[in-house]
C-alpha positions as CSV (number, residue, x, y, z in Angstrom):
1,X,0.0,0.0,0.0
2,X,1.4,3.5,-0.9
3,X,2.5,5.8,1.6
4,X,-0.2,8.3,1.6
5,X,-3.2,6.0,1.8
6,X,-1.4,4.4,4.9
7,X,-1.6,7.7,6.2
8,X,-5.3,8.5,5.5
9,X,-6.1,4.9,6.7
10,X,-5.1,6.3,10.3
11,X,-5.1,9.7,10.0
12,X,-8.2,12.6,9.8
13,X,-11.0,10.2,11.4
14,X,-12.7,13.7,12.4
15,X,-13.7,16.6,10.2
16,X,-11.3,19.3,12.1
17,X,-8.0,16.8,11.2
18,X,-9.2,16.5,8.1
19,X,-9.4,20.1,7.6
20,X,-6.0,20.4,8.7
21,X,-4.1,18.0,7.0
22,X,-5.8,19.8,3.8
23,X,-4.5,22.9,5.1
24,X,-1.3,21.7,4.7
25,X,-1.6,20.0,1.1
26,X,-2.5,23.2,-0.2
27,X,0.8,24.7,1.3
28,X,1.6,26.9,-1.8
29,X,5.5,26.7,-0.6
30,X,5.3,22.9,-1.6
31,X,4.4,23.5,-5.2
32,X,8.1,23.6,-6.5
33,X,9.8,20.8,-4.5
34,X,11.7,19.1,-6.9
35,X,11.9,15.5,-7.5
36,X,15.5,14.6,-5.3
37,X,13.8,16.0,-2.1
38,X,10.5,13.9,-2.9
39,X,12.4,11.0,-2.9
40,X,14.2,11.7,-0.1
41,X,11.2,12.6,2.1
42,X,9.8,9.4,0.8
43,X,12.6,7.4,1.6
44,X,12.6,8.9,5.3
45,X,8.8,7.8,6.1
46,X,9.3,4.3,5.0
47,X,12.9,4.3,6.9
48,X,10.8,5.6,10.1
49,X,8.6,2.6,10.1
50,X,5.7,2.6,11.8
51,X,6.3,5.6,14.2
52,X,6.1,7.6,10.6
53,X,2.5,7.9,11.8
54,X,2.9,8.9,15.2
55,X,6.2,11.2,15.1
56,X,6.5,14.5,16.5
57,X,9.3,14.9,14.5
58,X,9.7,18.1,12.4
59,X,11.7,16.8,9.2
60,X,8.9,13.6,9.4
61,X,5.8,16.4,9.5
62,X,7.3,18.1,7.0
63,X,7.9,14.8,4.6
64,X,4.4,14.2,5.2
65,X,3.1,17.4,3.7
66,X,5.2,16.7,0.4
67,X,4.4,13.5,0.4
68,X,0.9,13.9,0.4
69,X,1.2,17.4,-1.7
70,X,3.2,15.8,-4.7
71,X,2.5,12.1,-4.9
72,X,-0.6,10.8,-6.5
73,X,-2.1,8.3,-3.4
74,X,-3.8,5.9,-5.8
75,X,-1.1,5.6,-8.5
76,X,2.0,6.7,-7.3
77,X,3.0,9.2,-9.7
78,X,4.7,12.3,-8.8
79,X,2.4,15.0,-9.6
80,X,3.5,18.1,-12.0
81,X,4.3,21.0,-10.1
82,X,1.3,23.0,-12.1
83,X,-1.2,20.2,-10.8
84,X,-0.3,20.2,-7.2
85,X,-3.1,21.0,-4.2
86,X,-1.7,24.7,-3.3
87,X,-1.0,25.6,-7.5
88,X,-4.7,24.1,-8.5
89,X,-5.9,27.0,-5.9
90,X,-4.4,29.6,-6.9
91,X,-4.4,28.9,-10.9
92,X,-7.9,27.7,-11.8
93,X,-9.1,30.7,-9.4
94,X,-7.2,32.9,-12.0
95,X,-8.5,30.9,-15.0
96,X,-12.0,31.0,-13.8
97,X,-12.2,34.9,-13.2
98,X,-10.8,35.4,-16.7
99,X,-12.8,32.9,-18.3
100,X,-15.5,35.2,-17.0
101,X,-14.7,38.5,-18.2
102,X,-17.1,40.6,-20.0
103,X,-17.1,39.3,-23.6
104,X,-14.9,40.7,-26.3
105,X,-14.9,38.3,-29.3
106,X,-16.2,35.1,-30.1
107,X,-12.5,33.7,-30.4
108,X,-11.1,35.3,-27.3
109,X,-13.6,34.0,-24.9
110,X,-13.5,30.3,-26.2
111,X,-10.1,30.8,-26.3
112,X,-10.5,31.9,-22.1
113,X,-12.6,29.2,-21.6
114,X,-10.4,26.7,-23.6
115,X,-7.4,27.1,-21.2
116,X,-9.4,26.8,-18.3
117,X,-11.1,23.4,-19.4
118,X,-8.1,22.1,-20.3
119,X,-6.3,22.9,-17.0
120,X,-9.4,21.3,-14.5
121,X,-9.2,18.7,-17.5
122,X,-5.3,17.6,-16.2
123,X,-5.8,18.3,-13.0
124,X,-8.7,15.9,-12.9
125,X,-6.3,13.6,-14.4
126,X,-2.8,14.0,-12.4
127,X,-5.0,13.3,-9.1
128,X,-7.4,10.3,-11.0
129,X,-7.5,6.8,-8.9
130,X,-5.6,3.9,-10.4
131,X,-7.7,1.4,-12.6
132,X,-4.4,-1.1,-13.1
133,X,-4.1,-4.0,-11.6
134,X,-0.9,-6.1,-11.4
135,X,-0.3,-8.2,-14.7
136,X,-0.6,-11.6,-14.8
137,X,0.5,-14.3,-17.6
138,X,2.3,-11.7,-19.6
139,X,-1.3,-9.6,-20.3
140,X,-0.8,-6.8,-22.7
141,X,-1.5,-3.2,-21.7
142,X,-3.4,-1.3,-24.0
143,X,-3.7,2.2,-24.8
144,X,-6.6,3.7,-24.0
145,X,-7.4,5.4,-27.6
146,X,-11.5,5.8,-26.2
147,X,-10.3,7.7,-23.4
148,X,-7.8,9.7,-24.9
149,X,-10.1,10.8,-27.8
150,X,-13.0,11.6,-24.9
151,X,-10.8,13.3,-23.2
152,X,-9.3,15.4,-25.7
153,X,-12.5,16.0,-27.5
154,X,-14.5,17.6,-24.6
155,X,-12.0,20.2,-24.0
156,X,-12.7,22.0,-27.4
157,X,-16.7,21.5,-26.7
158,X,-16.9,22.5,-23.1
159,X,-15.0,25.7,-24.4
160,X,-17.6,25.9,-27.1
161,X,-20.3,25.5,-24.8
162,X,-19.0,28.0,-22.0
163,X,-18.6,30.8,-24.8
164,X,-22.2,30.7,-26.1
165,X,-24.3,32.1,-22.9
166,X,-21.5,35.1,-22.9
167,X,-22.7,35.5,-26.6
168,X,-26.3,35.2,-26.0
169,X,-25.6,37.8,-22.9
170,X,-23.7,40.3,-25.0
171,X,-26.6,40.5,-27.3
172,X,-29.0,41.9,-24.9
173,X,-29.4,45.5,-25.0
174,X,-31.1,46.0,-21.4
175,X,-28.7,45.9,-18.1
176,X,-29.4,45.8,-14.9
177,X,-33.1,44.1,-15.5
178,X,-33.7,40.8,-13.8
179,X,-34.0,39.6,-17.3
180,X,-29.9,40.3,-17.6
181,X,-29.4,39.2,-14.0
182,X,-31.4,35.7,-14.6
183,X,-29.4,35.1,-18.1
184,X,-25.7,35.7,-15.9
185,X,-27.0,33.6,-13.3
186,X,-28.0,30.8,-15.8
187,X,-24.9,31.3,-17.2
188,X,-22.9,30.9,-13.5
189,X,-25.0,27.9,-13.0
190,X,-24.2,26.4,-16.6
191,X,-20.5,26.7,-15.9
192,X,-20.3,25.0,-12.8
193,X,-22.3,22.2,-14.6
194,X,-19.6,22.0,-17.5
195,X,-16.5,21.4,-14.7
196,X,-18.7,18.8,-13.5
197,X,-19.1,17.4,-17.3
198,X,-15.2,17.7,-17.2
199,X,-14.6,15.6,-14.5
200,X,-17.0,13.0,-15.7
201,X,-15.1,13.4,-19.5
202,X,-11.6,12.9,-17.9
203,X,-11.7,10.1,-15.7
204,X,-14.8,8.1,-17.5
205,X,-12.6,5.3,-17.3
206,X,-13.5,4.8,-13.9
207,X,-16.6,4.0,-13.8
208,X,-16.4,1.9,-16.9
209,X,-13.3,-0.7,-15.5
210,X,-13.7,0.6,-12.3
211,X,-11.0,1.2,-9.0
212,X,-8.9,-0.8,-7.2
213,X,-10.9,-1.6,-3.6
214,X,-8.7,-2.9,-0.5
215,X,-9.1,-5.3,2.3
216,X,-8.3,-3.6,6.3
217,X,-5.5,-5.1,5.5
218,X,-4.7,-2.6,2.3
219,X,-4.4,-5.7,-0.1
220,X,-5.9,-5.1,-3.2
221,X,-8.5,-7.2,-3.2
222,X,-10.5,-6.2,-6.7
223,X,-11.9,-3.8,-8.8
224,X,-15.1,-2.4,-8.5
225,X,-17.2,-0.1,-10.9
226,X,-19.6,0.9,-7.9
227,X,-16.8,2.3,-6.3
228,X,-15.6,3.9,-9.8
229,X,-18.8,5.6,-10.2
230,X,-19.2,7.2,-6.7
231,X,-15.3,8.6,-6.9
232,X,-16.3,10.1,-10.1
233,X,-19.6,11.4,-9.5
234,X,-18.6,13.0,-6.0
235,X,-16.1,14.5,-7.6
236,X,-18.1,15.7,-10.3
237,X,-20.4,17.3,-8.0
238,X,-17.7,18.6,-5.5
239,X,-16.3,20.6,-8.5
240,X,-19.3,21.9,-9.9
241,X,-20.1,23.4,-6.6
242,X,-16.5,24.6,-6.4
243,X,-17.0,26.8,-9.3
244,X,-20.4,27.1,-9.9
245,X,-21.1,28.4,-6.3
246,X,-18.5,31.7,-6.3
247,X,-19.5,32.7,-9.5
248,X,-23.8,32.7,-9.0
249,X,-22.9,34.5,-5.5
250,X,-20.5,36.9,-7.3
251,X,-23.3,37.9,-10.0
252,X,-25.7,38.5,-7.7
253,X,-23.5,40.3,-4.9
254,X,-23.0,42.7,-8.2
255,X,-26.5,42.9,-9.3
256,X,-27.4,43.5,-6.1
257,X,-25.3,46.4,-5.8
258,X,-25.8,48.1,-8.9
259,X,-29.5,47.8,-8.5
């Protein structure tokens, strides 16, 4: 069993631990640690044995953190510095507020929205859970051509999609009429439903093959498509909400105003 699921097997049982160890994934300071010092804080948590868990220790606390910051907990993978917990805050916030600027030209704001589909779109995928399972009797792997061609075929129409209520928006003469104000916030809702759309585009190959499920032991003990599912689809929901949710109260905190 990898390192970080060992820790979330006995660590954050309550919410407030939870909360904090999340605190400390989205450490923005751990964004750039290179690939040497996540090895070696690696190395030190499986040299410390099972007191690793327990340890009061600085340097452990502080391997933790990178640990769980950089290193996919399902597959293993370091995770690119630009796809990290503290650099997904800070630059899908930025992509989202831009995607949202007052429309200019039809090009520009699929352009806006391009980006920002395309970044959720790999973030979604650096932080996916695992579908392999160890290979037996020399099995093939295949390349998943499906996936990739899902994958890279939503990005263009989400974009498409996100740019078209700007467009329908820009075309109304009245402002500051509910009218307007409904349209924006149909428009703040139908965002936060396209991330969600994104999620279920980029990782759809979990809930078709489904995740790896472990005993209370930790030994993989199968794969499971009802597990799949719910990963994805809470997921899904947890980041439509995420972005969905600022920009409806943001519209209306403005309307609000101006009215």
């Amino acid at each position: 069993m990898d390192l970080n699921l060992q820790f979330w097997r006995n660590e954050g049982r309550t919410f407030y631990e939870r909360l904090k160890h999340w605190v400390d994934i989205l450490d923005p300071f751990v964004i750039f640690t290179p690939e040497a010092d996540i090895n070696a804080s690696r190395d030190l948590l499986l040299n410390s044995g099972e007191n690793a868990m327990s340890s009061q220790d600085k340097k452990v606390r502080e391997a933790w953190k990178i640990s769980l910051s950089c290193v996919n907990s399902s597959t293993g993978d370091t995770i690119p510095f630009y796809f990290r917990g503290g650099g997904f805050v800070f630059i899908s916030a930025s992509l989202a507020a831009v995607a949202s600027l007052p429309y200019g030209t039809f090009l520009s704001s699929f352009a806006r929205q391009f980006v920002f589909h395309a970044y959720i779109g790999g973030f979604s995928f650096a932080n996916r859970n695992s579908i392999k399972m160890p290979i037996e009797n020399g099995e093939k792997i295949e390349f998943p051509w499906k996936q990739a061609f899902l994958s890279g075929g939503s990005i263009p129409g989400l974009a498409l999609l996100g740019s078209l209520p700007h467009y329908v928006i820009e075309r109304k003469s009245s402002l500051n009429t509910p009218g307007h104000f409904f349209s924006k916030f149909m428009a703040s809702a139908f965002f936060g439903v396209l991330c969600a759309c994104n999620v279920f585009a980029v990782r759809n190959l979990e809930r078709e093959k489904g995740i790896k499920v472990m005993g209370s032991t930790g030994e993989v003990i199968g794969m499971s498509q009802v597990a799949g599912k719910k990963a994805v689809r809470e997921t899904a929901l947890s980041r439509g909400i995420l972005f969905g949710l600022p920009m409806i109260i943001s519209e209306t905190t403005v309307y609000l105003i101006n009215r």
